[in-house]
C-alpha positions, 0 to 999 in steps of 0.5 A, a space after each residue: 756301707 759294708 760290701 758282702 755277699 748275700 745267699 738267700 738259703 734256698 739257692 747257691 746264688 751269691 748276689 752282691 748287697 751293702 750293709 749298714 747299722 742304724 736305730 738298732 737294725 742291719 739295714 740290707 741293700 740289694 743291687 735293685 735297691 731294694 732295702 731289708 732290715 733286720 733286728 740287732 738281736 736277732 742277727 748272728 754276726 758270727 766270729 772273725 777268723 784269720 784267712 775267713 771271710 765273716 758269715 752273719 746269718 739272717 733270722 730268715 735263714 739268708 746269710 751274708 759274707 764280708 771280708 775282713 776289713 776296716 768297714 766289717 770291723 766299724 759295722 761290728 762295733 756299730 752292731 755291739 757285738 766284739 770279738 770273742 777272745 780267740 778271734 782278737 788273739 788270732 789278728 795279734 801274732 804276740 798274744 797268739 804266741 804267748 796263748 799258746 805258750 801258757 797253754 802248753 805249759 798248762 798241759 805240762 803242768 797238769 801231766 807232770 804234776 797234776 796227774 801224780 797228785 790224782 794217782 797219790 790221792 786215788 790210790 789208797 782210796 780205790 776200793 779192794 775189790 776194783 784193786 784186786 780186779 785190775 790185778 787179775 784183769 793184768 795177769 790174764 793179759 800176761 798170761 797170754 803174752 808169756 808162758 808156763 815157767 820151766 822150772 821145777 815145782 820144788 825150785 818154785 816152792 823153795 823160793 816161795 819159802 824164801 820169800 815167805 818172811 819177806 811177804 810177810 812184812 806189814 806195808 803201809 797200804 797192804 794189797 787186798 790179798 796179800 802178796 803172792 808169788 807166781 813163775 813164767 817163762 818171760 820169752 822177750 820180755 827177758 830176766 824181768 820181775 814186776 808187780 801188779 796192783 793187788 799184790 801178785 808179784 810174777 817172776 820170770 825164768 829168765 830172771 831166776 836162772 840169772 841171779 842166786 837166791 840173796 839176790 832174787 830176793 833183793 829183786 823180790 824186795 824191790 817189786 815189794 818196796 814197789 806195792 809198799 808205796 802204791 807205784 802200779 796202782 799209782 801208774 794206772 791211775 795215772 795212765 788211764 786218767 790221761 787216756 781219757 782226758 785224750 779221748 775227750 780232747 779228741 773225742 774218740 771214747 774207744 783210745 781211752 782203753 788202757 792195757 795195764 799189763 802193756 803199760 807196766 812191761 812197756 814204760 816202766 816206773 819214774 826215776 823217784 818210783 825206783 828210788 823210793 823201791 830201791 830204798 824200801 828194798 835196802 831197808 829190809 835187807 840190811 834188818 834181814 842181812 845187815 846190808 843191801 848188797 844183794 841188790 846191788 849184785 843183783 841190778 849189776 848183773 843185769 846191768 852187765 848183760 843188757 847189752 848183750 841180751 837186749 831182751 833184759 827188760 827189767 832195766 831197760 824199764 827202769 832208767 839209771 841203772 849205774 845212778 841206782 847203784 851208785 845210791 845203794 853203796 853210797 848207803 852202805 859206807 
């Protein structure tokens, strides 16, 4: 016999009954002796938790309450109804441990290599059109972050005219529109360049003012080597698959919004994203110029100001610096 609490579902009124298994029936037995029985299949005998008392609920719409226990567990097991996995894992301290662990290693394997294999297959099979609409969708979102650029209209045409050539180059995955180059005035965000999905590379002030023509250039080359192996688009797709996956796992629809310009400026590129830029940028410079040294000027200079200007927000996205340039002499030796 099981000792438990019965509530009838019309009152809060617990009254004290004992329970039994026998010929496919939960036998109830009140204080008064009184005797009910109920079909097997009919009966919900509910899960067991740790620290919960087991709710069995009654066709009739009654429920009954036991603590866990040795006579709970013989009635289950005379009922035919086992624990689910979760509830047996709970009572062995070890085998919750070890759940949790497989579970957290799942999580990070889907984050470190299941979302970039999405992104690496997604990207070059998003139409133009939505590729382009993001791209324009992230330079309205700048735009109300940064301001016009100060500098002269023949300063911004000649570096245009600089960059002509390299704009020109076929890349394996070209941009819906082709690459256009386009000058704000960074304010915060410091001497900063970067490149959004459809092929609009914005260059900031700050930048410019900063670096000679070789080496924006080199900077240019290296937004380029970015849109060449599909980085941006590769983020985003990345950054909003995850944002939904947390909205369903928390099931708040509206934390799935991603801001696409927010999430370039703010977490910058992975180490192999800036190596593989940095190498498409060194090659097309030593074709151009015959070495890449423009671009190691140009990320020492940076480099060399960034403690002093925190607001120098192109490597303070762009981890190891000194590794990177390390890895460009190392190319021209």
């Amino acid at each position: 016999m099981l000792e438990a609490g019965y509530f009838d579902g019309h009152s809060a009124r617990r009254q004290p009954v004992r329970l039994h298994v026998a010929n496919d029936f939960l036998h109830l037995e009140d204080a008064d002796g009184a005797l009910r029985r109920y079909p097997l299949r009919d009966v919900d005998f509910g899960e067991g938790y740790a620290g919960a008392p087991r709710r069995i609920t009654l066709p009739d719409g009654g429920v009954c309450e036991a603590a866990e226990g040795p006579a709970l567990t013989a009635l289950i097991a005379a009922a035919g109804h086992p624990d689910s996995l979760l509830p047996r894992l709970q009572r062995h301290g070890l085998a919750a441990l070890l759940g949790v662990l497989i579970l957290a290693g799942a999580a990070w394997a889907l984050y470190a290599h299941g979302l970039p294999a999405l992104g690496n297959w997604l990207a070059p099979r998003l139409p133009p059109t939505l590729v382009q609409q993001l791209s324009d969708s992230a330079l309205g979102q700048l735009d109300r972050q940064l301001g016009p650029s100060s500098l002269p209209a023949e300063r911004q045409e000649a570096l245009r005219r600089a960059a002509a050539p390299l704009f020109a180059t076929p890349l394996p995955h070209p941009p819906p529109g082709g690459l256009r180059l386009h000058f704000r005035h960074g304010g915060h965000f410091g001497a900063n360049a970067l490149a959004l999905p459809g092929g609009d590379i914005v260059l900031l002030d700050e930048l410019v003012q900063r670096l000679d023509d070789t080496e924006i250039l080199a900077v240019l080359a290296h937004e380029t080597g970015h849109l060449a192996r599909q980085h941006a688009l590769r983020q985003v797709i990345q950054g909003t698959a995850l944002s939904a996956l947390l909205a369903f796992w928390l099931g708040d629809v509206s934390s799935a919004a991603v801001g696409v310009s927010g999430l370039l400026l703010s977490s910058g590129y992975s180490r192999d994203a800036e190596r593989e830029a940095d190498a498409w940028a060194a090659d097309y410079l030593r074709q151009q110029q015959g070495n890449a040294r423009a671009l190691i000027r140009a990320l020492g200079k940076l480099e060399q100001a960034q403690p002093a200007e925190p607001g120098l927000s192109l490597l303070s996205s762009h981890p190891d610096t000194p590794a990177r340039i390390a890895a460009l002499e190392q190319g021209e030796r």
